[in-house]
C-alpha positions as CSV (number, residue, x, y, z in Angstrom):
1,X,-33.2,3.1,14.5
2,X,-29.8,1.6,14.1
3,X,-28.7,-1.7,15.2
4,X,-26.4,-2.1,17.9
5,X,-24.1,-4.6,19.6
6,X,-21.4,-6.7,20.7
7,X,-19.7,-8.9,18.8
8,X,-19.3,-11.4,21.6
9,X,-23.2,-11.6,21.2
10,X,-23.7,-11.5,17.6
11,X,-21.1,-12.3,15.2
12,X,-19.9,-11.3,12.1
13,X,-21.7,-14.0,10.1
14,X,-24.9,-13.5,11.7
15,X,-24.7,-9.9,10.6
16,X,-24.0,-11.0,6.9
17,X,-26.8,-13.5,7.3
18,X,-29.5,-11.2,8.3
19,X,-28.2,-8.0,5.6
20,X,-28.3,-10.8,2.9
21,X,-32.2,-12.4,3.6
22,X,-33.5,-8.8,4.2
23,X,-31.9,-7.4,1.3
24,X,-30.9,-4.4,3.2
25,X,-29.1,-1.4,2.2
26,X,-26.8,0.5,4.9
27,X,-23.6,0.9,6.3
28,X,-22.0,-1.3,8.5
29,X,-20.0,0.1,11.2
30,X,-17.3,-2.2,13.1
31,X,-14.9,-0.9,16.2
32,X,-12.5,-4.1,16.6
33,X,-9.2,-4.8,18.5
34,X,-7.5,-1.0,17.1
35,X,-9.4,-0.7,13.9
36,X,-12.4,0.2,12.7
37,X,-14.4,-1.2,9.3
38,X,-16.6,0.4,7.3
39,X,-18.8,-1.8,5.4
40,X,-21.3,-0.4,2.8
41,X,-24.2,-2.6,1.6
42,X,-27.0,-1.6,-1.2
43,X,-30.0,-4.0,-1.3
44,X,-28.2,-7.0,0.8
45,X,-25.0,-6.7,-1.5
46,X,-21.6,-5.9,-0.5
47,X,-20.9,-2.4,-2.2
48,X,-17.7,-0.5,-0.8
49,X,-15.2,-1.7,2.1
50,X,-12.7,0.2,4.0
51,X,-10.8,0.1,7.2
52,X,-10.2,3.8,8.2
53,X,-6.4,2.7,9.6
54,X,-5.1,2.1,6.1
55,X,-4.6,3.6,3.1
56,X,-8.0,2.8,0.9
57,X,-6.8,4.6,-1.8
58,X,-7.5,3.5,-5.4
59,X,-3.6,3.3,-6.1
60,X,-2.8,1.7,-2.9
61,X,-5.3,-1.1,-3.8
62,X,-4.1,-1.2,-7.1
63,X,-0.8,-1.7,-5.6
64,X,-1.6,-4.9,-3.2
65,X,-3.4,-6.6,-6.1
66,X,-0.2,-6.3,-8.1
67,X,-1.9,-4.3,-11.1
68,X,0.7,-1.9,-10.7
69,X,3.9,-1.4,-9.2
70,X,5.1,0.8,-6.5
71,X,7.1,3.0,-8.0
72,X,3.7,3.6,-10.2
73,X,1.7,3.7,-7.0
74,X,3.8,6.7,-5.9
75,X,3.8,8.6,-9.5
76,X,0.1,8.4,-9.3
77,X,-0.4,9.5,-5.8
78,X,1.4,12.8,-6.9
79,X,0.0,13.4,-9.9
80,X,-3.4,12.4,-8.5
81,X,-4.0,15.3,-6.4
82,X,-8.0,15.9,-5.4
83,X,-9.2,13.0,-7.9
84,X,-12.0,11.3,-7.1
85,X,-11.7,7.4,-7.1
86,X,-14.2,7.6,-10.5
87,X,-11.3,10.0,-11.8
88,X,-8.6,8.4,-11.5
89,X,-10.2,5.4,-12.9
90,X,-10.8,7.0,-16.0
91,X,-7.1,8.7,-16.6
92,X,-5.3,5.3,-15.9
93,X,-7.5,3.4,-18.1
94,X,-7.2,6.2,-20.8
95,X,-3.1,5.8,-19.9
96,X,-3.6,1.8,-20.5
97,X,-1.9,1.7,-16.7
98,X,-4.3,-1.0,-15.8
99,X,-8.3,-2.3,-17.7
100,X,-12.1,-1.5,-15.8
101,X,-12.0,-5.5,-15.4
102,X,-8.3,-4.5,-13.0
103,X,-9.8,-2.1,-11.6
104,X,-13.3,-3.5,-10.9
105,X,-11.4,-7.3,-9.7
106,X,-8.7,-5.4,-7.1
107,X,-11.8,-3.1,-5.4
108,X,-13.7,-6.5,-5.0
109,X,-10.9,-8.5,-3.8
110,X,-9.9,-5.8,-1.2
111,X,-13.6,-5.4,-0.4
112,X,-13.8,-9.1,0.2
113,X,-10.4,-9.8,2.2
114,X,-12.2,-6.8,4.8
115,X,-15.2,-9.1,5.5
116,X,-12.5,-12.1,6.2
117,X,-10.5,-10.2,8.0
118,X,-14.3,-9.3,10.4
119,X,-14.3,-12.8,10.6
120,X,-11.4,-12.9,13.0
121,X,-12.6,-10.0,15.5
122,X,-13.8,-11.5,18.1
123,X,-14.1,-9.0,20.1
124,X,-15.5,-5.4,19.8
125,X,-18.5,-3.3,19.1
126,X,-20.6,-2.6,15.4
127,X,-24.1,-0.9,14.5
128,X,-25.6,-0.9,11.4
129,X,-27.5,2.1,10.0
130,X,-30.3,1.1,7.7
131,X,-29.5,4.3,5.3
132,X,-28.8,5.4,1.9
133,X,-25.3,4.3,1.4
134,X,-23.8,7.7,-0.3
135,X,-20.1,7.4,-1.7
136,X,-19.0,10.5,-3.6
137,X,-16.0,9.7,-6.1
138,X,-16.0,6.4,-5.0
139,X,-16.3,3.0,-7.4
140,X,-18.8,0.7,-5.9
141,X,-19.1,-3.3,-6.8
142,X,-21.8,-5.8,-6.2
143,X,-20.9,-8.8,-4.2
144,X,-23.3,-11.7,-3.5
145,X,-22.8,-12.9,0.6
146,X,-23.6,-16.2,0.3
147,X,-20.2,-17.0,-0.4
148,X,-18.6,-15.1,2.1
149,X,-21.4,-15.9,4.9
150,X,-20.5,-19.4,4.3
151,X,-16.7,-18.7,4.7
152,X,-17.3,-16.9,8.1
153,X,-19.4,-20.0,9.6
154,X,-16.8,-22.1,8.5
155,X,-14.1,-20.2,10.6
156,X,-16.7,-19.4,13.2
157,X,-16.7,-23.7,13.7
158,X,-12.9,-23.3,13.9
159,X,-13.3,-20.6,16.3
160,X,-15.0,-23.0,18.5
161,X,-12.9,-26.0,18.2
162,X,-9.7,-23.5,19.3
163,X,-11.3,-22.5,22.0
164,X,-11.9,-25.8,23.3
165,X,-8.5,-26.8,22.6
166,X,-7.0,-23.4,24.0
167,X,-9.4,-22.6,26.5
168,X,-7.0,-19.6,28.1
169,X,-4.4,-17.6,26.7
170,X,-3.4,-16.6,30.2
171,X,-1.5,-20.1,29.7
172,X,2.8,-20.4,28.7
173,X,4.0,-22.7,26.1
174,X,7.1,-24.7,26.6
175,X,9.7,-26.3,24.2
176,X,8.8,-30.2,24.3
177,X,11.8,-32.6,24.6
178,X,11.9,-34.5,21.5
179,X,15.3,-35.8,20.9
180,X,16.0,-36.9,17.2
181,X,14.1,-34.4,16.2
182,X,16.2,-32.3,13.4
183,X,14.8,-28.7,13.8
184,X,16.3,-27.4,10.4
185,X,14.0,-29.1,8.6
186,X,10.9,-28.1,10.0
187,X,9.0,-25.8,8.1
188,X,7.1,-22.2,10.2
189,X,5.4,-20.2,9.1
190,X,6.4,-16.5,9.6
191,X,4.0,-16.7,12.5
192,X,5.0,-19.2,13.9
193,X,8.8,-18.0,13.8
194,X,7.3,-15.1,15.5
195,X,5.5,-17.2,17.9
196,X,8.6,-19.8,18.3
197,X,10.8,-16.9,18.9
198,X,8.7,-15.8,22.4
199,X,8.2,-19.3,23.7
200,X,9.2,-19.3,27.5
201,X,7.3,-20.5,30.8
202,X,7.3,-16.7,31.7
203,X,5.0,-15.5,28.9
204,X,1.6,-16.0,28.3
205,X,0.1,-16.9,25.1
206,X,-1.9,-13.5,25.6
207,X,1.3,-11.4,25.7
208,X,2.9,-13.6,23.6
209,X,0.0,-12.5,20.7
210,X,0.4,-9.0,21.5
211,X,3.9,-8.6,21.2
212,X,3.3,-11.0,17.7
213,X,0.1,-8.6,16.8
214,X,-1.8,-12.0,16.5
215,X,-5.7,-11.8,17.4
216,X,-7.2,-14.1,19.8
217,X,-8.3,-16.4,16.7
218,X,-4.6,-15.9,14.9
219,X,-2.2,-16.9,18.2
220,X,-4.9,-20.4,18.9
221,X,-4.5,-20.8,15.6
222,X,-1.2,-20.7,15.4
223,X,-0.6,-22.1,18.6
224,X,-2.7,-25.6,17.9
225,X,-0.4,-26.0,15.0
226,X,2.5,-26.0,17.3
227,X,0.8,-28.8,20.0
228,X,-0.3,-30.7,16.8
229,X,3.7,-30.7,16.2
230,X,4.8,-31.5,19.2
231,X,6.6,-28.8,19.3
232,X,5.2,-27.3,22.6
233,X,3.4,-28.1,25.3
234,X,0.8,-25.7,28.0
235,X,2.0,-25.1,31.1
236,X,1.1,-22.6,33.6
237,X,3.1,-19.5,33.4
238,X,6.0,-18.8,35.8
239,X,4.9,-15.4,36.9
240,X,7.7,-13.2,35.4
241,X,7.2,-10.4,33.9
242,X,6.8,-9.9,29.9
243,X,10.2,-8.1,28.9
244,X,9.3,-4.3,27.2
245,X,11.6,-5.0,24.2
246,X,12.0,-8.1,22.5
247,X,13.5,-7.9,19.0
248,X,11.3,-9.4,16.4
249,X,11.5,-12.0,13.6
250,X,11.6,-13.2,11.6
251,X,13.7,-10.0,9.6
252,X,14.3,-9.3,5.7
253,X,18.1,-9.9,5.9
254,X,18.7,-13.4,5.1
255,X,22.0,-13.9,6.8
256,X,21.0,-12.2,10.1
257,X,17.4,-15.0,9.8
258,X,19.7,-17.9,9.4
259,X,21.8,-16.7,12.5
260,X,18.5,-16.1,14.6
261,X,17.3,-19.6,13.5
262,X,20.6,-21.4,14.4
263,X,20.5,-19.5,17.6
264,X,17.1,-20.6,18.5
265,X,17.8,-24.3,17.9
266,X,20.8,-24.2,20.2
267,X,17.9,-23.0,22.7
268,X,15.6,-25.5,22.0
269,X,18.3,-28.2,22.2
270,X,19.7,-26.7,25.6
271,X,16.3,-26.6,27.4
């Protein structure tokens, strides 16, 4: 019988926890805020990750671990065809594109970086089925949890310090008054820029995350930064309506990031 649940109820870490002392072997199954994770585990090991909204190829991996380029990436997409994962392996090390240590090292970082990013789904739905984990074509790894299990409890304590410190994100953030201040040298984050950039009594910090595509642990997170700062402050939200289309930023064009920038501090200096 599979294992069911919310994740409100049992988190992430828990999971990890109880796979890891029971040594189980199974797939993991995880419905979050838009995306769904697959998580294979053979005998309380992490074996094989994927999140079915991204490309989980071997060359797209690859890629993102900067073993090879993207212009490479592409080549071997098309001359790939119906390769299996264990294929392709073998041509590009036969090639000398990239070693069995590259290849092995990129599958276990990705692998990884999908358990961390569980760790910030808060909310949604996962079951575990205590099966045979079968992966035709695929390349498998073996990853001891302990590590990672102690990584999610660390950000599960962080978790629980935001929330005390951000109780609701149906809350609005405000510009502080803090004159003296010289805005051109502080330093954001591109998340914060993005955050910065909605600041307005009229938004909530929940609509404020979404139009950001920050998580409920992401937007306290950045948030907390920006009250340690002084940079903003809670208040209760004015009541207007969210606008539909709000450009982002921060963009890739340089010159058009410094004109948005100098823009917003004239904003922050007029309020």
């Amino acid at each position: 019988m599979a294992l069911k649940g919310n994740l409100r109820d049992f988190t992430i870490t828990q999971l990890l926890n109880l796979i890891n002392l029971a040594k189980k072997t199974g797939t993991l199954v995880v419905e979050g805020p838009g995306e769904i994770a697959r998580v294979m585990f053979r005998d309380g090991k992490l074996a094989f990750a994927l999140i079915e909204q991204e490309d989980n190829s071997l060359a797209a991996i690859l890629q993102r671990n900067k073993k090879i380029t993207a212009g490479q990436c592409r080549l071997i997409k098309e001359k790939a065809g119906q390769m299996s994962d264990k294929e392709l392996g073998l041509v590009l090390i036969n090639a000398g594109y990239v070693s069995q240590n590259d290849i092995l090292a990129s599958l276990q970082q990705y692998f990884m970086n999908i358990i961390r990013r569980l760790f910030s789904w808060m909310d949604g739905f996962f079951r575990f089925d205590a099966a045979e984990v079968v992966l035709k074509g695929k390349i498998t790894v073996r990853v001891d949890l302990e590590n990672l299990i102690i990584e999610g409890s660390r950000q599960l304590q962080e978790w629980e310090k935001l929330q005390e410190e951000i109780p609701s994100l149906d809350m609005a953030l405000r510009f502080t008054e803090r004159p003296g201040t010289n805005l051109r040298n502080i330093n954001l984050s591109v998340e914060e820029w993005r955050v910065v950039s909605y600041v307005n009594p009229k938004n909530s910090m929940r609509q404020i995350a979404r139009a950001a595509k920050l998580n409920d642990l992401e937007i306290r997170r950045v948030v907390y930064g920006l009250l340690q700062a002084g940079l903003v402050e809670i208040v209760r939200p004015a009541g207007a309506q969210y606008p539909a289309s709000v450009r982002m930023f921060p963009t890739n064009d340089r010159a058009e990031q410094k004109s948005l920038v100098n823009r917003l501090i004239d904003r922050i200096r007029s309020l």
